[in-house]
C-alpha positions in Angstrom: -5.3 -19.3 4.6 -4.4 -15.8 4.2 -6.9 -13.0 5.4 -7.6 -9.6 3.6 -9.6 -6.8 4.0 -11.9 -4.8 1.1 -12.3 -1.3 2.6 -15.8 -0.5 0.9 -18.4 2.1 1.7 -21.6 0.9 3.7 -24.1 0.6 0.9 -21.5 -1.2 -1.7 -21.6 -4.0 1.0 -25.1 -4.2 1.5 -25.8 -4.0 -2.5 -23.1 -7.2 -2.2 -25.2 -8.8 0.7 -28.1 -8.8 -1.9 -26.1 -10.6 -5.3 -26.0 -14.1 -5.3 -22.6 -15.3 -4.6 -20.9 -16.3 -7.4 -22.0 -12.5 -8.2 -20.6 -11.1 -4.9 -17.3 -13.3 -5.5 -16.7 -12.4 -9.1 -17.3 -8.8 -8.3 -15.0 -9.0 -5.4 -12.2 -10.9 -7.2 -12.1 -8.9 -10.3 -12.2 -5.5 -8.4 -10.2 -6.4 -4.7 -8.8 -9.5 -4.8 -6.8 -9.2 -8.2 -3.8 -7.1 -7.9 -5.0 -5.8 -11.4 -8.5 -4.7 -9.8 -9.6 -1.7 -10.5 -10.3 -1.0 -7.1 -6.9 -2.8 -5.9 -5.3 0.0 -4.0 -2.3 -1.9 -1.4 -2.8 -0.6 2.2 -6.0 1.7 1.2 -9.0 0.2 0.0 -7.0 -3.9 0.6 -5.0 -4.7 3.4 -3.8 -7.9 3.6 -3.0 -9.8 6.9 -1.1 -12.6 5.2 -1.5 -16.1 7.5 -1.0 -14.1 10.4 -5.1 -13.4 10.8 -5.5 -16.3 13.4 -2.9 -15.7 15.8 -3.8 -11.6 15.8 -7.5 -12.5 16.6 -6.1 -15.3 19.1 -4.0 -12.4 20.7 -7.1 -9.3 20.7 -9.4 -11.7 21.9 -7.2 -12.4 24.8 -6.2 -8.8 25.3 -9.9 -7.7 24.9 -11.3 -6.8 28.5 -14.3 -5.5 27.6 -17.6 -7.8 28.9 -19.0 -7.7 25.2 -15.8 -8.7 23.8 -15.9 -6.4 21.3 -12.6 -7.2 19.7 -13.8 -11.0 19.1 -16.2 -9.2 15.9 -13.0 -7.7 14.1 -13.3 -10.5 11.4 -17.3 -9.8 10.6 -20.4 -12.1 9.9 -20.7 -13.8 6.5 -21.3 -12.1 3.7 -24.1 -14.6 2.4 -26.4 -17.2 3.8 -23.7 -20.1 3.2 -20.7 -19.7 5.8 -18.5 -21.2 2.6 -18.3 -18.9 0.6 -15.1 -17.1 2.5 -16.4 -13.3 2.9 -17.7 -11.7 5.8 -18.2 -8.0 6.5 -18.5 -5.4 9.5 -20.7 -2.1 8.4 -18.9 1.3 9.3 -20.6 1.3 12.7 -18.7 -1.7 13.8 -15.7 -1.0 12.2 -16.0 2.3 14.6 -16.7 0.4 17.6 -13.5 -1.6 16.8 -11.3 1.2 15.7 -12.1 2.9 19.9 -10.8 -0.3 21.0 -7.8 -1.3 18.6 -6.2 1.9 19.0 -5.8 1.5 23.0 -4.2 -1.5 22.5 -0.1 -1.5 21.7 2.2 -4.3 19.9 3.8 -5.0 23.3 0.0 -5.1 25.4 -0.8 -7.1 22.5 2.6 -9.8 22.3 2.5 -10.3 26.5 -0.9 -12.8 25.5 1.1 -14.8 23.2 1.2 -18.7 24.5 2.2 -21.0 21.1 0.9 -24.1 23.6 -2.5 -22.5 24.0 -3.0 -21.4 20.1 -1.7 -25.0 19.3 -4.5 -26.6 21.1 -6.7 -24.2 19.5 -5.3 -25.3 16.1 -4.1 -21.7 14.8 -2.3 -22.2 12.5 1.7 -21.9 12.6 1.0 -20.3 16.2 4.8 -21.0 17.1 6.4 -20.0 13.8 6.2 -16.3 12.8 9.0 -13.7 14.0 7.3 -10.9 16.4 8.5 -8.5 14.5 6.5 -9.8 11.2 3.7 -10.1 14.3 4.1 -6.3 15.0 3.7 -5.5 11.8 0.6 -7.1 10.9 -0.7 -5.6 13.9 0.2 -2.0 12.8 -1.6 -2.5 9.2 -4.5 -4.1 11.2 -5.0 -0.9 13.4 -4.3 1.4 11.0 -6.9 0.1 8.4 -9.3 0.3 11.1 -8.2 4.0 12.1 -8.7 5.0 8.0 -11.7 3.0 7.1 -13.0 4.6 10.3 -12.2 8.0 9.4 -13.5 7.7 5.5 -16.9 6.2 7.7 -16.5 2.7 5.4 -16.7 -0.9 6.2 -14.9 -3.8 5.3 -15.7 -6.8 3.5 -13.3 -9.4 4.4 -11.8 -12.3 2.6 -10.4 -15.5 4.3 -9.0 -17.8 1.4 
């Protein structure tokens, strides 16, 4: 499954939250999701975290001290009424909330919570298989498309396919 993230201003995701969703999905596919879209800008309005989405939530949920566990939200709430349909979305006021706490963290706070056995049992996917460095990376485009959807006061809408 490969995780990506639509950087879109708060009331395009609520007027989303209100199509049906084969409307919501065409709209998304056909302006996000297709690298033709006309919305389709790499690393600006989508950021794509590949298949390495489970093990980086595995590893901020462990790094995450906060009592709310703020960081546990950085993948959303569904989009629609039927968990299914793959989308989920954070408004810019979460996305915020996030951003405050991503940026304290660093690739190496981030890497000392790695435990393959313990993401294994969890069934995340691949847990044992990806180079840190590709690891690091994701990281970095997962912080900083926080830090910019933060600073242009947008939200995400989030695919998991």
């Amino acid at each position: 499954m490969i995780l990506e993230l639509y950087r879109l201003l708060d009331e395009n995701i609520i007027e989303l939250k209100n199509q049906s969703e084969q409307s919501c999905a065409e709209y998304l596919e056909q302006n996000y999701a297709s690298v033709y879209g006309k919305e389709h800008k790499e690393d600006d309005t989508v950021f794509s975290l590949d298949k390495t989405w489970d093990v980086i939530r595995f590893l901020l949920i462990e790094a995450d001290k906060t009592e709310r566990k703020i960081l546990s939200g950085v993948y959303g709430e569904p989009l629609n009424d039927s968990n299914y349909n793959g989308y989920s979305f954070l408004l810019t006021e979460n996305v915020k909330l996030i951003n405050h706490k991503l940026q304290k963290i660093t690739k190496e706070d981030l890497l000392q919570f790695y435990n393959g056995e313990k993401m294994e049992v969890q069934s995340i996917y691949n847990a044992t298989n990806y180079e840190m460095d590709f690891l690091k990376a994701k990281f970095e485009l997962l912080k900083s498309s926080f830090k910019k959807a933060s600073k242009l006061n947008s939200g995400f809408v989030i695919s998991i396919n």
